[in-house]
PyMOL CGO cylinders between C-alpha atoms (Angstrom):
from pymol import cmd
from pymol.cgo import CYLINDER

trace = [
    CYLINDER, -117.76, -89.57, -10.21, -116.22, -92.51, -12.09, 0.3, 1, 1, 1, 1, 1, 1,
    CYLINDER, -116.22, -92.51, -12.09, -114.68, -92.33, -15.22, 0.3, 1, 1, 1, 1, 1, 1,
    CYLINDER, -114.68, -92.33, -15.22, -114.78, -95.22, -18.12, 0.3, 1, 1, 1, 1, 1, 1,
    CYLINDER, -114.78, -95.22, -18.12, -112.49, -95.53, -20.49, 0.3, 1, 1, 1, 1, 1, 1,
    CYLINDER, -112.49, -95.53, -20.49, -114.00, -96.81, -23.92, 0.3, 1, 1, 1, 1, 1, 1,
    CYLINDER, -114.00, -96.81, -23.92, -111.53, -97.60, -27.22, 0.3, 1, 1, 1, 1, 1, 1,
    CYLINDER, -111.53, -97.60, -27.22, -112.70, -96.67, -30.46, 0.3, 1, 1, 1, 1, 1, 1,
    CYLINDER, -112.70, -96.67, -30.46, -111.13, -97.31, -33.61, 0.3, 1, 1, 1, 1, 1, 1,
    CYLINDER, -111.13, -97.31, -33.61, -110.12, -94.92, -35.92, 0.3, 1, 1, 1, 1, 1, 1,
    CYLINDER, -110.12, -94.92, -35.92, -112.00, -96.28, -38.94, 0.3, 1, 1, 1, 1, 1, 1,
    CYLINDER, -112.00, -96.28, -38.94, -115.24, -95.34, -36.75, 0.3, 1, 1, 1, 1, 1, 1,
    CYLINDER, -115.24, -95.34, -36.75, -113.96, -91.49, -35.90, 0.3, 1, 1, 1, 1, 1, 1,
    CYLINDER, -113.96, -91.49, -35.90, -113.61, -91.69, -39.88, 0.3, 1, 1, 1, 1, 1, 1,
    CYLINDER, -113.61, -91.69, -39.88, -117.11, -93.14, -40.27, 0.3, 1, 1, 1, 1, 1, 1,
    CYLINDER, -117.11, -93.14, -40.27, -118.98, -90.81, -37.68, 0.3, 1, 1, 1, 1, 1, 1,
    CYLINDER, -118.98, -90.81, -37.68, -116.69, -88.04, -39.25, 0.3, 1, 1, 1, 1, 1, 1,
    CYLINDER, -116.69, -88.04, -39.25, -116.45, -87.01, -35.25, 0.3, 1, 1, 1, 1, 1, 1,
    CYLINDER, -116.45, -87.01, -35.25, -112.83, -85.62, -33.39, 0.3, 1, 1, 1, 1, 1, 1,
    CYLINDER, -112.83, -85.62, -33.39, -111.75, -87.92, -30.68, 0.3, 1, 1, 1, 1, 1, 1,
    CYLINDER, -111.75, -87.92, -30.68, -113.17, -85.12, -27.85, 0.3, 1, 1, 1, 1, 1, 1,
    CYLINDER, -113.17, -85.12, -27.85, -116.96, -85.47, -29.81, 0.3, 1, 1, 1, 1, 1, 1,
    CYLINDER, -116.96, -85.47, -29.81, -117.27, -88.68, -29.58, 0.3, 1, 1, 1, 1, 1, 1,
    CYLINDER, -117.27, -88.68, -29.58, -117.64, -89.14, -25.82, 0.3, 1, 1, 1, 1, 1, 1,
    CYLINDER, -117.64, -89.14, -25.82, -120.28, -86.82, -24.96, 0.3, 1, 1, 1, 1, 1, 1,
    CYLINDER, -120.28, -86.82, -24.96, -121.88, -88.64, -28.20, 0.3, 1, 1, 1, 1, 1, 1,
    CYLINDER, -121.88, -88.64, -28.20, -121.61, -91.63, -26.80, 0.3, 1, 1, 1, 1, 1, 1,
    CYLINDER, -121.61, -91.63, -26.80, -122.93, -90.94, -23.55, 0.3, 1, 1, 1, 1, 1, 1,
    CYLINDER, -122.93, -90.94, -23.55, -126.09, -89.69, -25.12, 0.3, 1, 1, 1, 1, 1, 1,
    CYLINDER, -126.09, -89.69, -25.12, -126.77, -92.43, -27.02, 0.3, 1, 1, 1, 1, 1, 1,
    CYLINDER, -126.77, -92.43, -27.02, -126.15, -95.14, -24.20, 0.3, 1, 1, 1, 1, 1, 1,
    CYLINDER, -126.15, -95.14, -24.20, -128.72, -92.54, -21.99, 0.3, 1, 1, 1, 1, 1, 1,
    CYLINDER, -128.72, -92.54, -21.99, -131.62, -92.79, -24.62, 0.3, 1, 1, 1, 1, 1, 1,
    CYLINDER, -131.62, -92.79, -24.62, -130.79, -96.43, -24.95, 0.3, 1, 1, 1, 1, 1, 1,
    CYLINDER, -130.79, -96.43, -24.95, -131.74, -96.90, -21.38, 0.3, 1, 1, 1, 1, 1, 1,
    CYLINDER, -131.74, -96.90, -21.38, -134.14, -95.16, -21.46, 0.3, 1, 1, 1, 1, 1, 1,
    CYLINDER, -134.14, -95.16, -21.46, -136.02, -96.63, -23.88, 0.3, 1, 1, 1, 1, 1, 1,
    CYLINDER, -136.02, -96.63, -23.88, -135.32, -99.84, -22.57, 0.3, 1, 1, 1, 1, 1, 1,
    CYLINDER, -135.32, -99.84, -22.57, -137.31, -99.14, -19.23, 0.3, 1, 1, 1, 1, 1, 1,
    CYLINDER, -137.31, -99.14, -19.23, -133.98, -99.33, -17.25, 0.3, 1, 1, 1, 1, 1, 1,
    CYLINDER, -133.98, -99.33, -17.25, -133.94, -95.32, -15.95, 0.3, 1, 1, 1, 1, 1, 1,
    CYLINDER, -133.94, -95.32, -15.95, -135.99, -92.43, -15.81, 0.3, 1, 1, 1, 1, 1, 1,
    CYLINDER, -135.99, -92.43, -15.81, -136.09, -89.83, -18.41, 0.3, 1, 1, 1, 1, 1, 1,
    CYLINDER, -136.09, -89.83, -18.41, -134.64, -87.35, -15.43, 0.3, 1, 1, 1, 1, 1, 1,
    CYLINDER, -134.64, -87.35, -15.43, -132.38, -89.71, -15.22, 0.3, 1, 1, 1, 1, 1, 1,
    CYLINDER, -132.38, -89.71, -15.22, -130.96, -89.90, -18.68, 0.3, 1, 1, 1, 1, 1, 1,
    CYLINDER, -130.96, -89.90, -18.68, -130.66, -86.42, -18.89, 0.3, 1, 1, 1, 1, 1, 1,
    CYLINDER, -130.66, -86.42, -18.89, -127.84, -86.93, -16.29, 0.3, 1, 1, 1, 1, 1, 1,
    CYLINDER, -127.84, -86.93, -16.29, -126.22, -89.24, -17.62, 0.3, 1, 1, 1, 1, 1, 1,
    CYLINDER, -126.22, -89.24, -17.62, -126.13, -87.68, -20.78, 0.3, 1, 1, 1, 1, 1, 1,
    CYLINDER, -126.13, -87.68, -20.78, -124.96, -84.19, -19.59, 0.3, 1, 1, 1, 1, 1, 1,
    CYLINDER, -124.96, -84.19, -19.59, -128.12, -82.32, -20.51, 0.3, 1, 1, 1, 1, 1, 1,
    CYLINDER, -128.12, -82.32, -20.51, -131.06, -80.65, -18.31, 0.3, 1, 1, 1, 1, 1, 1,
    CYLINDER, -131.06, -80.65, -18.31, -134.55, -81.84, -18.66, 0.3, 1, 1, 1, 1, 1, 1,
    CYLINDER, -134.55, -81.84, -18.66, -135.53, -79.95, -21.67, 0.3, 1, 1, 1, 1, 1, 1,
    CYLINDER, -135.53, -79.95, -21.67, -132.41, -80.69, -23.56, 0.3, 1, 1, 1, 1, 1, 1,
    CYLINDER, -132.41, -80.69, -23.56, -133.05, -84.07, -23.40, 0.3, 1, 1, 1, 1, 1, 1,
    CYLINDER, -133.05, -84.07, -23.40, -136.89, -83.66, -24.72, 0.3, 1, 1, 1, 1, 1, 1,
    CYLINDER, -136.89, -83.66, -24.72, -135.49, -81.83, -27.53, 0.3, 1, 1, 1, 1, 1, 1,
    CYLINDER, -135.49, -81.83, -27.53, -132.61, -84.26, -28.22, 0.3, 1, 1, 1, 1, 1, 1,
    CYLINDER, -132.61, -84.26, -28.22, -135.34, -87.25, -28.56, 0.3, 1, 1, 1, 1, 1, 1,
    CYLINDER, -135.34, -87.25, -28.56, -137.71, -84.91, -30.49, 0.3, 1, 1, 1, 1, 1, 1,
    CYLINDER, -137.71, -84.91, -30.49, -134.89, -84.22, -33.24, 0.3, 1, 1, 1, 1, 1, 1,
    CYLINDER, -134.89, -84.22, -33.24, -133.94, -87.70, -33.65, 0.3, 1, 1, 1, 1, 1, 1,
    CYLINDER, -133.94, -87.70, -33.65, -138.01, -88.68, -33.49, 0.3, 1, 1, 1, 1, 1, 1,
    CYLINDER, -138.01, -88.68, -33.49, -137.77, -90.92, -30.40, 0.3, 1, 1, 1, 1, 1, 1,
    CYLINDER, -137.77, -90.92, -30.40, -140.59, -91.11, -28.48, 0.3, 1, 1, 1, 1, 1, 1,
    CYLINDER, -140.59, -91.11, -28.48, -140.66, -89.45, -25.28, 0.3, 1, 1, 1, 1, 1, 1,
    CYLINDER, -140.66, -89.45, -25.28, -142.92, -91.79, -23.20, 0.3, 1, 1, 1, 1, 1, 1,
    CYLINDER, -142.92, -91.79, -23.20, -141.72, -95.00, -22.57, 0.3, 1, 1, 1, 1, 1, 1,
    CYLINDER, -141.72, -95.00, -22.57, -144.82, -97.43, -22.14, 0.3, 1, 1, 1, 1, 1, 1,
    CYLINDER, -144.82, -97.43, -22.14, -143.74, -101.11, -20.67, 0.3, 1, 1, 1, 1, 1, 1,
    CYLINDER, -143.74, -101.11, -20.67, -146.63, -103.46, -22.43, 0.3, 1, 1, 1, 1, 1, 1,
    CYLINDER, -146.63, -103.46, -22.43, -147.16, -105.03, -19.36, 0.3, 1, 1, 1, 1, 1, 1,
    CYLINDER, -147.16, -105.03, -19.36, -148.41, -101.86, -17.12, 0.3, 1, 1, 1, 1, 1, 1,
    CYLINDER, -148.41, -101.86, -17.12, -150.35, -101.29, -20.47, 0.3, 1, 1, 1, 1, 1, 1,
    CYLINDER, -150.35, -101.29, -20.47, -152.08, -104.75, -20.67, 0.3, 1, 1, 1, 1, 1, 1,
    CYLINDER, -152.08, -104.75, -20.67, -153.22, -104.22, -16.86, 0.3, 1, 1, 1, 1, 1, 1,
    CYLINDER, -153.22, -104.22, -16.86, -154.18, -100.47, -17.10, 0.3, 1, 1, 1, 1, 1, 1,
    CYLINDER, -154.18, -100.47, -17.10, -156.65, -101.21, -20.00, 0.3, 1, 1, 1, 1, 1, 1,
    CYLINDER, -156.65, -101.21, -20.00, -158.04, -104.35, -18.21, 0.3, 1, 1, 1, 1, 1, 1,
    CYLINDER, -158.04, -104.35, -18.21, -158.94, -102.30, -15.10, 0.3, 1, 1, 1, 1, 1, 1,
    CYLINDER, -158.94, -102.30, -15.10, -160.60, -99.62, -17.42, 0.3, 1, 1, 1, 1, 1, 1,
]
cmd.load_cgo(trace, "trace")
């Protein structure tokens, strides 16, 4: 596994009212649903990166209302034009 190292300032620990050793796993999650709303891994996939199973990750997007299917407008312009 390879580790990243990412600075944040102390006005934003203050901000997110978050302890240093929060903030990672925090940060991890919301990179994860980033990506995966932006097409760029699967929702399995997320949940890795994130440090959560599956489920956990379903309910993570269903408490901050995120929706769960990721639909590229593309795929969805030719789907409906073969129907």
């Amino acid at each position: 596994m390879t580790h990243v190292q990412v600075p944040v300032t102390d006005s934003l620990l203050a901000a997110l009212r978050k302890a240093p050793h929060e903030v990672g796993p925090e940060i991890l999650l919301a990179a994860a649903i980033h990506w995966y709303q932006q097409g760029i891994i699967s929702m399995g996939r997320a949940a890795e990166a994130a440090g959560l199973d599956r489920p956990a990750f379903l309910s993570e997007l269903a408490r901050r209302r995120i929706d769960v299917f990721v639909v590229d407008e593309d795929d969805l312009t030719r789907e409906l034009n073969h129907g």
